[in-house]
ROSE-4610 file (N, C-alpha, C; in Angstrom, 1 decimal, always signed):
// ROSE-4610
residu = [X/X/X/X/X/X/X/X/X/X/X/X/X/X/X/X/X/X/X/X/X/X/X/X/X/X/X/X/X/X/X/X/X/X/X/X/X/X/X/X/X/X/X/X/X/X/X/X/X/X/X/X/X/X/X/X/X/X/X/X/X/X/X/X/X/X/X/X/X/X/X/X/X/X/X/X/X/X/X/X/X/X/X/X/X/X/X/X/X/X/X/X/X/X/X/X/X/X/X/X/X/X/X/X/X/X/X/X/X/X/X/X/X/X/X/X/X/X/X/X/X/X/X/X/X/X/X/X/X/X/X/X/X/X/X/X/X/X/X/X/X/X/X/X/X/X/X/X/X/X/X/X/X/X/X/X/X/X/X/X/X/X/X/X/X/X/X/X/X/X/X/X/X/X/X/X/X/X/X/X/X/X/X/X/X/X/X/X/X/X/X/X/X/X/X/X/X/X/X/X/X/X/X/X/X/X/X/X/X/X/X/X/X/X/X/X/X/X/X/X/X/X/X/X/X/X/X/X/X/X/X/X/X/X/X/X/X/X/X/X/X/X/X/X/X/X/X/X/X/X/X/X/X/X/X/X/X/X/X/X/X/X/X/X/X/X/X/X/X/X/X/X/X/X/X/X/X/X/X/X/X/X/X/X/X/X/X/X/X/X/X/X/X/X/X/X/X/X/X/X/X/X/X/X/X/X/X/X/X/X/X/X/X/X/X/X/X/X/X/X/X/X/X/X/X/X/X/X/X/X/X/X/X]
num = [1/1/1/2/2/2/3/3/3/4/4/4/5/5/5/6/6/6/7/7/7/8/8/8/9/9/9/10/10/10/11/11/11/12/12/12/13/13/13/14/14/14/15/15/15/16/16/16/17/17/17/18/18/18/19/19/19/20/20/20/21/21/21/22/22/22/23/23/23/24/24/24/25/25/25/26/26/26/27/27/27/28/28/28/29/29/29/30/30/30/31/31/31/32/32/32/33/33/33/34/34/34/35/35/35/36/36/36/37/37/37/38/38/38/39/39/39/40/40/40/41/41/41/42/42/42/43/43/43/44/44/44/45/45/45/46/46/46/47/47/47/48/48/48/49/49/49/50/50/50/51/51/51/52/52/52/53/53/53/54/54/54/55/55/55/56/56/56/57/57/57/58/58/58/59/59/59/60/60/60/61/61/61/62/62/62/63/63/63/64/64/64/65/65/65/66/66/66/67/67/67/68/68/68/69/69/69/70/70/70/71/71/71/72/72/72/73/73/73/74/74/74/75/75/75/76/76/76/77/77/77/78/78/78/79/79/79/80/80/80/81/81/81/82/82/82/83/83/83/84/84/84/85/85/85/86/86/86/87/87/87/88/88/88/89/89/89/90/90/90/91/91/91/92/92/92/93/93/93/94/94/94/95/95/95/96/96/96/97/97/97/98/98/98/99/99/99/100/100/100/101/101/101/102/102/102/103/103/103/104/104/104/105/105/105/106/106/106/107/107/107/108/108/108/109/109/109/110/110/110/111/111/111]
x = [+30.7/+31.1/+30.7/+31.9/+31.2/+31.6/+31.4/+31.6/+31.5/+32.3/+32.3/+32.5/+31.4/+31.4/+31.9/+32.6/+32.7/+33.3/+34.0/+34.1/+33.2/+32.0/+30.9/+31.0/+30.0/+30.6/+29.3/+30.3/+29.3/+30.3/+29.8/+31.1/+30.5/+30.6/+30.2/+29.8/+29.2/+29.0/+30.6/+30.3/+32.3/+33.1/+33.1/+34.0/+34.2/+34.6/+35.4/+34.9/+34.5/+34.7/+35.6/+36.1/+36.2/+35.8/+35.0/+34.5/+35.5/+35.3/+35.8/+35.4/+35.3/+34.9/+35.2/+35.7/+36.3/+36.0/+36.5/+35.6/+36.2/+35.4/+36.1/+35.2/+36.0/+34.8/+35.0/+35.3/+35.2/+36.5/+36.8/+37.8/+37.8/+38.0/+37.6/+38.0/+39.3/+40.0/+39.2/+38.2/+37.3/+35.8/+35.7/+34.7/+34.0/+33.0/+33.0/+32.6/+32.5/+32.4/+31.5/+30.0/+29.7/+29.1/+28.8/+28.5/+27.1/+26.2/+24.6/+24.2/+23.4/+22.8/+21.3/+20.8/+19.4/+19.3/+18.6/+18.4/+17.2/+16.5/+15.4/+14.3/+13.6/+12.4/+12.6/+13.5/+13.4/+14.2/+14.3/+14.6/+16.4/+16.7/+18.1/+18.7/+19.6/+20.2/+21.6/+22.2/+23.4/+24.1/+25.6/+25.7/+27.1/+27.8/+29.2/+29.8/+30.4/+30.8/+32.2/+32.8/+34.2/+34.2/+34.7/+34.4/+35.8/+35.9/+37.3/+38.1/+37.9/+39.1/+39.7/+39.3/+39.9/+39.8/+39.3/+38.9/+38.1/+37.4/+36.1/+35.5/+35.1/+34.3/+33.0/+32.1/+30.6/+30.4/+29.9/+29.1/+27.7/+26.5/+25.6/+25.9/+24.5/+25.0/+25.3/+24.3/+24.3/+25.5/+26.6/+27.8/+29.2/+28.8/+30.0/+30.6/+31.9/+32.9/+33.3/+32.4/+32.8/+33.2/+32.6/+33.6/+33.9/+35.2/+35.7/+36.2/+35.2/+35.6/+37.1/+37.5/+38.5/+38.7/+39.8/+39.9/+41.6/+41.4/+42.8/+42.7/+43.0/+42.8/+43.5/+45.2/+45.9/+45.1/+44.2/+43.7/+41.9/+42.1/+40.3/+39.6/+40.1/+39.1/+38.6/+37.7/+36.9/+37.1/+37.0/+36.7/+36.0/+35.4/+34.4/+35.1/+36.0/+36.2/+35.4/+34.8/+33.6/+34.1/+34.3/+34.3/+33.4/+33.7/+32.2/+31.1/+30.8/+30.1/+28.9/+27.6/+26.0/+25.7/+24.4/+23.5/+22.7/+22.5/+21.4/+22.3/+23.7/+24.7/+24.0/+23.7/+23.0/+22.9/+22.6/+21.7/+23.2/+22.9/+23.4/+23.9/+25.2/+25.9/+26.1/+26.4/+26.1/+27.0/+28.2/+28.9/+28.5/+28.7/+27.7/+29.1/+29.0/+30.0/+29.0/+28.9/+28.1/+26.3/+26.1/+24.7/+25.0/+26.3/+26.6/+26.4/+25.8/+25.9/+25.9/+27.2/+27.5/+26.2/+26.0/+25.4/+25.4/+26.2/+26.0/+26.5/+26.8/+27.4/+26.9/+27.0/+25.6/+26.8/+26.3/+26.8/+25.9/+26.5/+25.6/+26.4/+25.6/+26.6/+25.8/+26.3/+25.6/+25.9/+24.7/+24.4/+25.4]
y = [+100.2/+99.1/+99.4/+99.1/+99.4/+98.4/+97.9/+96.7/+97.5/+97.4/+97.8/+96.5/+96.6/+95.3/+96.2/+95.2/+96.3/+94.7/+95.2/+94.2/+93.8/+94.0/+93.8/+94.3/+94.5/+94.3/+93.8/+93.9/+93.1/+92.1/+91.0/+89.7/+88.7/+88.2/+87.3/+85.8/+85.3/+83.9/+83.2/+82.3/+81.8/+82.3/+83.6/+84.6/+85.0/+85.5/+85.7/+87.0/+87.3/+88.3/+88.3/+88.8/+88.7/+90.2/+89.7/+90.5/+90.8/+92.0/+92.5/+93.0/+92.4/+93.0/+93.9/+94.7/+95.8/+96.1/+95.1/+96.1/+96.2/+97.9/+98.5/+98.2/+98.9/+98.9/+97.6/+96.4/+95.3/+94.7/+93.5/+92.5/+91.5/+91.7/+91.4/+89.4/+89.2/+87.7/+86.6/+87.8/+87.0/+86.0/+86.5/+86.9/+86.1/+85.1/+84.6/+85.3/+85.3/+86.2/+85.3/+85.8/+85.3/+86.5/+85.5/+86.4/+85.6/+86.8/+86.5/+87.4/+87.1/+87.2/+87.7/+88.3/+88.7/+89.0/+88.1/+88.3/+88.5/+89.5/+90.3/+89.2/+90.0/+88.7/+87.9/+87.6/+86.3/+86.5/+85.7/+86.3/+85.8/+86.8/+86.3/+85.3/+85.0/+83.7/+83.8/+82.8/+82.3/+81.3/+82.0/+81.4/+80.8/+81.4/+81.2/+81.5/+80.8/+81.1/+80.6/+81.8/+81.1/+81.8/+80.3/+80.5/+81.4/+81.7/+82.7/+81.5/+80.4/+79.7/+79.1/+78.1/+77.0/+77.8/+78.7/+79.0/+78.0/+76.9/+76.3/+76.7/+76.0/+77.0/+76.3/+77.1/+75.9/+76.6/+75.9/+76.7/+76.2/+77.0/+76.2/+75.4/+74.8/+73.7/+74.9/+75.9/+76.6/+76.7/+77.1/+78.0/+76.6/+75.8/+74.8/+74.6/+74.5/+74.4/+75.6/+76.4/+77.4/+79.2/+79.0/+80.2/+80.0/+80.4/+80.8/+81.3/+81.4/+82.4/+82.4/+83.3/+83.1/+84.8/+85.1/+86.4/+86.2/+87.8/+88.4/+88.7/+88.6/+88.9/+90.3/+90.3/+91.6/+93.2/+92.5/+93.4/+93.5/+92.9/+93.0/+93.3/+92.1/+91.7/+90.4/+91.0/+89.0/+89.0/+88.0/+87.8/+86.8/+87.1/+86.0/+85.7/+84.8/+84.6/+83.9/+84.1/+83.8/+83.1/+82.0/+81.7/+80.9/+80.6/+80.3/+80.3/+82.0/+82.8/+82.2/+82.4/+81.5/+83.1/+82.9/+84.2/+84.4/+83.1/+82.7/+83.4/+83.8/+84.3/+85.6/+86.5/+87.5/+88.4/+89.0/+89.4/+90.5/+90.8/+91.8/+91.4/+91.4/+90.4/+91.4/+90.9/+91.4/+90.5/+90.9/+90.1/+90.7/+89.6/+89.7/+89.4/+90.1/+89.9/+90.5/+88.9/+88.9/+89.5/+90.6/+91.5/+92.3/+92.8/+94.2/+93.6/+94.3/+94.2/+95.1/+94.4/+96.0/+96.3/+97.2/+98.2/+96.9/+95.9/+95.4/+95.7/+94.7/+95.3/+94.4/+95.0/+93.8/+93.6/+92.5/+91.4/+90.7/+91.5/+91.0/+90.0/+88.8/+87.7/+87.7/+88.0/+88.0/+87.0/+86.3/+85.3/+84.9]
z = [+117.5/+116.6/+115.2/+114.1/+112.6/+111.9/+111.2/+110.0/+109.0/+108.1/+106.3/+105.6/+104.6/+104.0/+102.5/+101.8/+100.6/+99.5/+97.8/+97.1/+96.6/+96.2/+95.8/+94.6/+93.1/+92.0/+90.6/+89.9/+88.3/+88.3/+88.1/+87.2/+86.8/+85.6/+84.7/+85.6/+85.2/+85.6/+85.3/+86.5/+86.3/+87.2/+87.0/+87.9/+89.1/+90.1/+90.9/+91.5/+92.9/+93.9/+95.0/+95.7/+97.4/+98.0/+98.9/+100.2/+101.4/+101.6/+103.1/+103.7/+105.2/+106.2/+106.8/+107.3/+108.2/+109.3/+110.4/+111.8/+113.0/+113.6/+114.5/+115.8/+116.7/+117.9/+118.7/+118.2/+119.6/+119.3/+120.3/+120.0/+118.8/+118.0/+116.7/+117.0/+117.4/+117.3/+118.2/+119.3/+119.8/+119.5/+118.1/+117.8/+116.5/+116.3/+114.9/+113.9/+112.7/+111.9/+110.6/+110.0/+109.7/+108.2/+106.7/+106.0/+105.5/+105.4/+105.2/+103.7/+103.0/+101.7/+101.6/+100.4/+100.5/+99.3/+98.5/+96.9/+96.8/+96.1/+95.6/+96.0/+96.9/+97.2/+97.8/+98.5/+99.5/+100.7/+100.8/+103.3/+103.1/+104.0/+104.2/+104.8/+104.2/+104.6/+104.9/+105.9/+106.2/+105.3/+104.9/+104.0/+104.3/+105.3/+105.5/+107.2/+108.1/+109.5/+109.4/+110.6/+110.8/+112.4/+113.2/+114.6/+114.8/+116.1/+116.4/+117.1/+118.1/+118.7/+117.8/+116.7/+115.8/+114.7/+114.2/+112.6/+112.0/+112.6/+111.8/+111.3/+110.0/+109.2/+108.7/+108.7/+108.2/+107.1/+105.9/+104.6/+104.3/+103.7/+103.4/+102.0/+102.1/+100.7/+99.7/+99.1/+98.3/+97.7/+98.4/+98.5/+98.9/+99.3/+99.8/+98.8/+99.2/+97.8/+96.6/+96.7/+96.1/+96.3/+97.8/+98.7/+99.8/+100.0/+101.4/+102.4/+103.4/+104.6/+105.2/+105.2/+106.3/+106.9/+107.8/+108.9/+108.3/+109.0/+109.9/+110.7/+112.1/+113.1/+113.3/+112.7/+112.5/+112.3/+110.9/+110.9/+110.7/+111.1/+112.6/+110.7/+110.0/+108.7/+108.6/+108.5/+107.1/+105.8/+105.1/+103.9/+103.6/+102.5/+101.2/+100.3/+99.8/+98.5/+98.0/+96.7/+95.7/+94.5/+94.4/+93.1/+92.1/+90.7/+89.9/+90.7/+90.4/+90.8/+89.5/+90.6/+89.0/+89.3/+88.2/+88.6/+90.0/+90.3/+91.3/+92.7/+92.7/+93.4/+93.8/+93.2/+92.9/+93.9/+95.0/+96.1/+97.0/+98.2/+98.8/+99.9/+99.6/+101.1/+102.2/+103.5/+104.8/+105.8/+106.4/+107.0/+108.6/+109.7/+110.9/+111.9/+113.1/+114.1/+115.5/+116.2/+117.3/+116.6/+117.7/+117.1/+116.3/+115.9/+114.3/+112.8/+112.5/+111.0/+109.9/+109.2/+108.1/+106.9/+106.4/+105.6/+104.5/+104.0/+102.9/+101.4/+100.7/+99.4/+98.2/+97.3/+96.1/+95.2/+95.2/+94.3/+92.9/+91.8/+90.5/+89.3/+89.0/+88.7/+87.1/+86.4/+85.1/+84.3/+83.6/+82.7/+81.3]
């Protein structure tokens, strides 16, 4: 099983990322798909889920309202859309399916 996290980046406060997942190796449509964070010094966190039967989706407060998970099941992807992106955004995202987790991609939101 491999997950590629990638889309990760410099961009101004305000601005705009999206994340992709990529992953091989299992039944992807079965599967929820979740993206987690780790900003310099402090413990990672959950920040976004999207279950596989309905596409329900949870966000933490941090992030509610301003990104949105969603999939393709086509092509066995996730995504993060990021918008007004703060600095506090900052840290090295990591999208999760079941026990895999990709390598991570950083994300720097500048002031």
């Amino acid at each position: 099983v491999q997950l590629q996290a990638s889309g990760g980046g410099l961009v101004q406060a305000g601005g705009s990322l999206r994340l992709s997942c990529a992953v091989s190796g299992l039944t992807f449509g079965n599967s929820a798909i979740a993206w987690f964070r780790q900003a310099p010094g402090k413990e990672r966190e959950g920040i976004a889920c999207i279950v596989s039967d309905n596409d329900d989706t949870v966000y933490s407060d941090s992030v509610k309202g301003r990104f949105t998970i969603s999939r393709d099941n086509a092509k066995n992807t996730g995504y993060l859309q990021m918008n007004s992106l703060k600095p506090e955004d900052t840290a090295v995202y990591y999208c999760n399916v079941n026990v895999y987790w990709g390598k991570g991609t950083l994300v720097t939101v500048s002031s």
